[in-house]
Legacy VTK file of the C-alpha trace (Angstrom):
# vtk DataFile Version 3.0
C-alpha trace
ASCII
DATASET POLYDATA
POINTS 314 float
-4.722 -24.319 -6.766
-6.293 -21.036 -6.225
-5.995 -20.032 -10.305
-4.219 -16.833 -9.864
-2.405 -15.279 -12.328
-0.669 -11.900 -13.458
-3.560 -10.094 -14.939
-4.620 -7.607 -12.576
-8.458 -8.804 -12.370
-7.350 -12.314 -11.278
-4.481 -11.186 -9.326
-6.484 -10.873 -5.794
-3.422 -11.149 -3.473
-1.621 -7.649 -5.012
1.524 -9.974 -6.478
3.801 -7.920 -8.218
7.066 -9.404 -9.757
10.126 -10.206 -7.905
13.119 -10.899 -10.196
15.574 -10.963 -7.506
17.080 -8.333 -4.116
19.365 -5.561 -5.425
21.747 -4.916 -2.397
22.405 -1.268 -1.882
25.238 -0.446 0.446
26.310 -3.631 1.889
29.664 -4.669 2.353
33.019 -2.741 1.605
33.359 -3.445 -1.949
30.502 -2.436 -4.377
28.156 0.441 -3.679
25.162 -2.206 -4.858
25.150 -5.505 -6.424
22.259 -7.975 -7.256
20.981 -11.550 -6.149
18.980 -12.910 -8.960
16.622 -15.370 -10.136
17.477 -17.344 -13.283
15.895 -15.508 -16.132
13.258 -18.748 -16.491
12.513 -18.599 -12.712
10.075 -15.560 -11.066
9.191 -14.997 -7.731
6.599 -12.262 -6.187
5.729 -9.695 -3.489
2.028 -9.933 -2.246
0.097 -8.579 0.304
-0.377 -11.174 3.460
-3.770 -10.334 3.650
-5.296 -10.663 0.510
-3.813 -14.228 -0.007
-5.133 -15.163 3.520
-8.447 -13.457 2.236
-7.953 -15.210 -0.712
-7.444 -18.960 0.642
-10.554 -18.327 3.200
-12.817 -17.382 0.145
-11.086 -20.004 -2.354
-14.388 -22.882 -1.461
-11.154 -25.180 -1.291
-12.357 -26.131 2.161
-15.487 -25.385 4.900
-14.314 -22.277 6.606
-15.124 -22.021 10.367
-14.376 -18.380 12.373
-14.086 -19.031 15.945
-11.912 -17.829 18.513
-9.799 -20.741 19.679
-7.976 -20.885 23.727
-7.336 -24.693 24.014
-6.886 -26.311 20.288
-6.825 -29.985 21.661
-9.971 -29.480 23.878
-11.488 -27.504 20.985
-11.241 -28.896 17.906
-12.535 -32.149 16.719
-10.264 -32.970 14.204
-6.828 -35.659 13.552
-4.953 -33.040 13.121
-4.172 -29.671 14.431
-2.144 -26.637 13.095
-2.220 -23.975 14.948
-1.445 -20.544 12.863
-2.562 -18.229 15.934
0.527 -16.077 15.471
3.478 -14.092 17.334
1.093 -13.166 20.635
-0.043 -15.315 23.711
2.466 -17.824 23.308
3.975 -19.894 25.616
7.089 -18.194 26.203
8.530 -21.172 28.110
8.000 -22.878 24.354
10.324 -20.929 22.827
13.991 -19.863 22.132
15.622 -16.971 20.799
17.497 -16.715 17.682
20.868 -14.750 16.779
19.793 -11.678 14.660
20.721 -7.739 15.048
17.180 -6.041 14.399
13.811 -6.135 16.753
11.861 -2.985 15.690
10.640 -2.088 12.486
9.498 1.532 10.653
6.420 1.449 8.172
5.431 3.408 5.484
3.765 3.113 2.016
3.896 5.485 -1.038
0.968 6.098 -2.956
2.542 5.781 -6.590
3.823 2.431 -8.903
7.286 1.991 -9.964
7.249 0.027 -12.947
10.662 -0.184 -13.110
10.988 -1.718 -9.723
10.774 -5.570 -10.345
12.561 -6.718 -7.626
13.422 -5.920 -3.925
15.534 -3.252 -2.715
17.453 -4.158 0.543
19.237 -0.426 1.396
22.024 -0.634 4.111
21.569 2.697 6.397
23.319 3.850 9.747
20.863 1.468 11.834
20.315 -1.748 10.313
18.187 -1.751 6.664
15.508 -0.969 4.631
13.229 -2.995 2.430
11.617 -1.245 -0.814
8.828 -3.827 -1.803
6.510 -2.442 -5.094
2.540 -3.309 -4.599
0.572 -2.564 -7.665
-0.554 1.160 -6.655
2.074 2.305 -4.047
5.939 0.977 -2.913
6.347 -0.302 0.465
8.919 0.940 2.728
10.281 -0.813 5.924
13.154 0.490 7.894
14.227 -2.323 10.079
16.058 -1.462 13.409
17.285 -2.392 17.090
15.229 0.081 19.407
18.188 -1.039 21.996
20.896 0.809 19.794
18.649 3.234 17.887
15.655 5.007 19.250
12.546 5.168 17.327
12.721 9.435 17.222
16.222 8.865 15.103
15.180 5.839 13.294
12.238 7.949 11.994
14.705 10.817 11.224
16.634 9.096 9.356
14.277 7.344 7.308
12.215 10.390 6.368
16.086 12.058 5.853
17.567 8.758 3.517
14.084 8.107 1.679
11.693 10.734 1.878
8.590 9.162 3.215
7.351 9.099 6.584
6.487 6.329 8.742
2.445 5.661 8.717
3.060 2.620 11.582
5.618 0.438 13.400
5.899 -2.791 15.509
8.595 -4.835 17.462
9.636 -8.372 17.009
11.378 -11.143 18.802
13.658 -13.187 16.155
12.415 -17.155 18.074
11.881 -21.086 17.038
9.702 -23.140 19.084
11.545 -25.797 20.943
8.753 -28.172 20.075
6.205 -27.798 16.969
4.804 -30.929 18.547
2.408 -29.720 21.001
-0.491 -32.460 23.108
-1.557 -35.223 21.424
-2.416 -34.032 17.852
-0.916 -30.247 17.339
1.873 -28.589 15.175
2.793 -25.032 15.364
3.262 -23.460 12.044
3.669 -19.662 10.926
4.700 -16.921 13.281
3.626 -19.677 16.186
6.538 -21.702 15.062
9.100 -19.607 14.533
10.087 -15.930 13.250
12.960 -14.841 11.622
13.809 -10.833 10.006
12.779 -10.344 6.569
16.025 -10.217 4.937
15.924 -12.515 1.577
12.646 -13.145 2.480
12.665 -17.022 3.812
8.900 -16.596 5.546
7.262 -18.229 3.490
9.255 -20.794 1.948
10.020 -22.205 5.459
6.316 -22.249 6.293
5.870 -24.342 3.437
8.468 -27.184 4.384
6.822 -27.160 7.691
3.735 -28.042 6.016
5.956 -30.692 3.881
7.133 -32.064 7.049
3.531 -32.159 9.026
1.972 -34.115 5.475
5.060 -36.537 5.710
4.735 -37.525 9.329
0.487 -37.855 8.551
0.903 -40.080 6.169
3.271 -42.023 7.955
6.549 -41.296 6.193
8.473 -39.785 9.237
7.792 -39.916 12.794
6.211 -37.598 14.251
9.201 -35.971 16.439
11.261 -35.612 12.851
8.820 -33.059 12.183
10.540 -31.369 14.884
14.094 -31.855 14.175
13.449 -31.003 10.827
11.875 -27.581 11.688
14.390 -26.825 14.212
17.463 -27.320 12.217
15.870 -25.613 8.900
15.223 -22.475 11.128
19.148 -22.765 11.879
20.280 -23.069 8.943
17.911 -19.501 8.118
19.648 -17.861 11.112
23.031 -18.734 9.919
22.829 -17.704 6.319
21.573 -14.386 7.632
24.300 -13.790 9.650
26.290 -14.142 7.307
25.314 -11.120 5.270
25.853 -8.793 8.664
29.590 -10.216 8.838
30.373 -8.325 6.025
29.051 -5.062 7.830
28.374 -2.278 5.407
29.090 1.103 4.304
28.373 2.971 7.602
30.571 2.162 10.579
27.847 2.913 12.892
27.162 1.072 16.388
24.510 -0.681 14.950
26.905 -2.544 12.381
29.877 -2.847 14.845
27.060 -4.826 17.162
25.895 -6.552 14.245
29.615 -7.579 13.478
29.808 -8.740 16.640
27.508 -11.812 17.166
28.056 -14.853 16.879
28.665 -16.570 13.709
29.217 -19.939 13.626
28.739 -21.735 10.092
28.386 -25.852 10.438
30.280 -27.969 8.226
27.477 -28.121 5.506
27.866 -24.400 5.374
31.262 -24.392 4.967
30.987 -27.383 2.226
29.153 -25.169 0.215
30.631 -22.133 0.104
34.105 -23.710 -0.572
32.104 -26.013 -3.220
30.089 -22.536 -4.870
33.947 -20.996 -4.932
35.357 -23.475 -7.575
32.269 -23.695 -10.015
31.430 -21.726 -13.011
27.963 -19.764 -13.690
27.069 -22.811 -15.709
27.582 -25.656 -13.274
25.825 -23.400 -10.990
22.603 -22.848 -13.611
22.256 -26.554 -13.956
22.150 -26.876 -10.139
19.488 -24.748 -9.401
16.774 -26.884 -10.066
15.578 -27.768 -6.608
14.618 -30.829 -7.249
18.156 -31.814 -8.444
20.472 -29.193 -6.492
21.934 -29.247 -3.063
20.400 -26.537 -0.734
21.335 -25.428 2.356
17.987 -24.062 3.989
16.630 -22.120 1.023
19.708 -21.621 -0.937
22.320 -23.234 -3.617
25.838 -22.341 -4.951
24.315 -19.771 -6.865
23.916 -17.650 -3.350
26.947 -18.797 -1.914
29.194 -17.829 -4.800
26.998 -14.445 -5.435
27.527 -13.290 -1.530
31.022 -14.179 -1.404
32.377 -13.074 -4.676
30.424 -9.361 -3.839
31.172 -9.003 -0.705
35.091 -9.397 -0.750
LINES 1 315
314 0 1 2 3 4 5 6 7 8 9 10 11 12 13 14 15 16 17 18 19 20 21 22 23 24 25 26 27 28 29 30 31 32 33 34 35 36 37 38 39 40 41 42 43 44 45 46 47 48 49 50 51 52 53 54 55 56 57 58 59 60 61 62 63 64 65 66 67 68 69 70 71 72 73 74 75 76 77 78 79 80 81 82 83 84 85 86 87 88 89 90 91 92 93 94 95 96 97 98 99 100 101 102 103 104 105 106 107 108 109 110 111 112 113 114 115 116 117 118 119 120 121 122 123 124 125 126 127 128 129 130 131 132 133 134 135 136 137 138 139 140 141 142 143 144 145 146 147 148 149 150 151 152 153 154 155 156 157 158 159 160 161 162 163 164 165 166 167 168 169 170 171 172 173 174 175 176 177 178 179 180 181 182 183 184 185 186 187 188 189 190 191 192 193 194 195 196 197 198 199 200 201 202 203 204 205 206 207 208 209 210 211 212 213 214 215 216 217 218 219 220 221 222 223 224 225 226 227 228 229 230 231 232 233 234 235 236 237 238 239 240 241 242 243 244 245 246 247 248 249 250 251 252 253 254 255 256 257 258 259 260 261 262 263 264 265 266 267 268 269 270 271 272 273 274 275 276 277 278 279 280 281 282 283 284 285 286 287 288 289 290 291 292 293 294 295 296 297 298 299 300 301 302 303 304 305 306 307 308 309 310 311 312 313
């Protein structure tokens, strides 16, 4: 819709290929190992802003900039979604989810790596990193819990394990709303709805099927509280499947990884189905799953991830 490609003068939003996340240092068995895409299939990094920039100055729609308090008393309009972001919200709105990290180390490297076609996901002694190539620089970020770590020896040890220095940092809460139906005519969607750590990068994909699920209940398809069960138990099934990967702990026997051990893990049935399912079936049967229009997911994933985590991780 907004006729981007890969040629740099018509790539506004900074995409860069993604072919898959090479794991560096997780579990007990392999120093790395890699998640990919099917060789037909290609994902991308971009830069937040420039697609935002991109969609406002697309002439898709009218474009009004106006700072907004009260969306329902606001806004004249059927519907509302209200993309206002991680601040101001209403607290009471929200829970927590189960995750080990809440602080976060930036920095970004003038200087391409062509070579670097996919994301790097580094284990280190307090949580991970990701290594994310733009088209001019790499982007580092070395993801933390400020309660375990403080931010002097997270900095350390990211200048010591990568050698770049941090340029900025920020704190997050890992949350889903308990309602993305809010007054008469609102749904919550982005960072309003929900957060969740970076790790496999399910942002954007889950922002999407909120969309999918505000469209169906518009047009009449699904009530309008399904949009919030649906949410609700996609975000679950995100905060699961990451879990997972931290039960495996990593290289370093730190007190990060013993905490991140620690929480609580507990996979429902459709979990369980398809990890036991992913165990018994061949790269093949797995290849002519993956089309998601045809393949059984559980929140973003098929057999393929299942059988990739599990076989690598033992």
């Amino acid at each position: 819709m907004l006729d981007l490609n890969w040629y740099a003068p018509e790539n506004p939003i900074g995409a860069t290929f993604k072919s898959g996340i090479l794991y560096e240092g997780w579990g007990k068995s392999k120093d790395e190992f890699f998640h990919p895409f099917p060789m037909t299939n290609m994902s991308m990094h971009y830069i937040p802003q420039k697609l935002s920039n991109a969609v406002l100055e697309s002439g898709l729609f009218k474009v009004k900039q106006q700072t907004i308090n009260d969306p329902e008393k606001e806004i004249d309009a059927d519907i509302i979604i209200d993309c206002r972001g991680r601040h101001n919200r209403d607290k009471d709105n929200y829970e927590p989810l189960i995750n080990p990290l809440n602080a976060c180390l930036l920095c970004r490297k003038e200087g391409r790596d062509n070579d670097l076609i996919y994301t790097r996901t580094v284990a280190t002694p307090d949580g991970w990193t990701f290594v994310v190539p733009n088209q001019d620089s790499t982007s580092y970020g070395y993801l933390y819990n400020n309660k375990i770590t403080s931010k002097e020896e997270a900095t350390y040890n990211m200048m010591e394990l990568f050698d770049v220095e941090p340029d900025g940092d920020l704190t997050f809460e890992n949350y889903i709303a308990k309602n993305v139906c809010v007054g008469e005519r609102t749904f919550l969607n982005g960072n309003r709805c929900g957060f969740l750590e970076p790790l496999e990068a399910t942002a954007t994909g889950f922002y999407q099927n909120v969309c999918q699920a505000i469209y169906c209940t518009t047009i009449g398809a699904i009530p309008r509280q399904s949009v919030n069960t649906y949410v609700r138990e996609e975000m679950f099934r995100l905060e699961k499947f990451i879990l997972w990967h931290y039960q495996f702990g990593s290289k370093y026997d730190t007190p990060f990884w013993k905490y991140a051990k620690s929480l609580p893990f507990n996979p429902d049935d459709k979990f369980n189905y398809m990890l036991e399912k992913s165990k018994g079936m061949t790269n093949l049967e797995i290849d002519k799953q993956y089309d998601p229009k045809v393949s059984e997911l559980y929140g973003q994933w098929s057999y393929l991830s299942f059988k990739n985590w599990y076989e690598n991780q033992l």
